[in-house]
C-alpha positions in Angstrom: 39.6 102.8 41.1 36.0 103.3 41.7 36.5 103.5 45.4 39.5 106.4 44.8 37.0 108.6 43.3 34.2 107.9 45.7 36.7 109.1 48.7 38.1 111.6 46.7 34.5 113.1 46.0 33.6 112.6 49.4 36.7 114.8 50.7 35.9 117.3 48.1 32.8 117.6 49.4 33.4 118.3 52.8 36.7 120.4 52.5 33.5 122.4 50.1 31.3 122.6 53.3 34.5 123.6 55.8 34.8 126.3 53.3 31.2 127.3 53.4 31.8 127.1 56.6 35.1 129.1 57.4 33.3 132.0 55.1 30.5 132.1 57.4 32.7 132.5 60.2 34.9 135.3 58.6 31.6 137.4 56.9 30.3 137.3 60.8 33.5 138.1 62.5 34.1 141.4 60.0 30.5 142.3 60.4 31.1 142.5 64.2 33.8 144.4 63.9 31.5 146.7 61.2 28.9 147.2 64.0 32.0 147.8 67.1 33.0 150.5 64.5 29.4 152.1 64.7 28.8 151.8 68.1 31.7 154.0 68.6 30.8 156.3 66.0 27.4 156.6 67.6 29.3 157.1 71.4 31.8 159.9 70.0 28.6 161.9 68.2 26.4 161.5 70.8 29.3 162.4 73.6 30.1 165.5 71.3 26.5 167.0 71.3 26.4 166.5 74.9 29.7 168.2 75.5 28.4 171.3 73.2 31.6 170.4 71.0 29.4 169.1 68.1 28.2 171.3 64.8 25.3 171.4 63.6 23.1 168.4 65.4 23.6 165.1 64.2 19.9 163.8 64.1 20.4 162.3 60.3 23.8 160.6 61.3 22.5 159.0 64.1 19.5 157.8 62.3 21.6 156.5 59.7 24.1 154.7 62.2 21.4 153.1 64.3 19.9 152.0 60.9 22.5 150.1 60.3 22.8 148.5 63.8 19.6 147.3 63.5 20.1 146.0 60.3 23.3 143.6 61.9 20.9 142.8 64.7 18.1 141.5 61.9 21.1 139.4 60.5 23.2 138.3 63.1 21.2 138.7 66.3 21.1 141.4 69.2 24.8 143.3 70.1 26.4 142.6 72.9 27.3 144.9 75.7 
């Protein structure tokens, strides 16, 4: 009976870790797609202002969206291209 629980503990263990694991896997694949999001965002307003189709400029949205790039790339490592 002893040896039942020991393997049992041991599988709960690592199906625990796989878990930690799969999570890990899933936060980093959603917060690439997050930062794909804001690259685009960045392309479109920057594309806008250059094709004079923009408002008002967009200094503070641009500042706020590369804010957050950097803040993926402190986390996750630099974007690729």
């Amino acid at each position: 009976m002893d040896k039942v629980k020991a393997s049992a503990e041991v599988g709960l263990a690592k199906a625990g870790e796989a878990g930690k694991a799969g999570q890990a896997k899933l936060d980093a694949v959603q917060a690439k797609h997050r930062a794909d999001g804001l690259l685009r965002q960045l392309g479109a307003t920057v594309y806008g202002e250059r094709m004079g189709r923009a408002g008002p400029p967009h200094d503070q949205e641009v500042e706020r969206i590369v804010g957050e790039l950097q803040a993926y790339e402190a986390e996750y490592g630099p974007l690729s291209s």
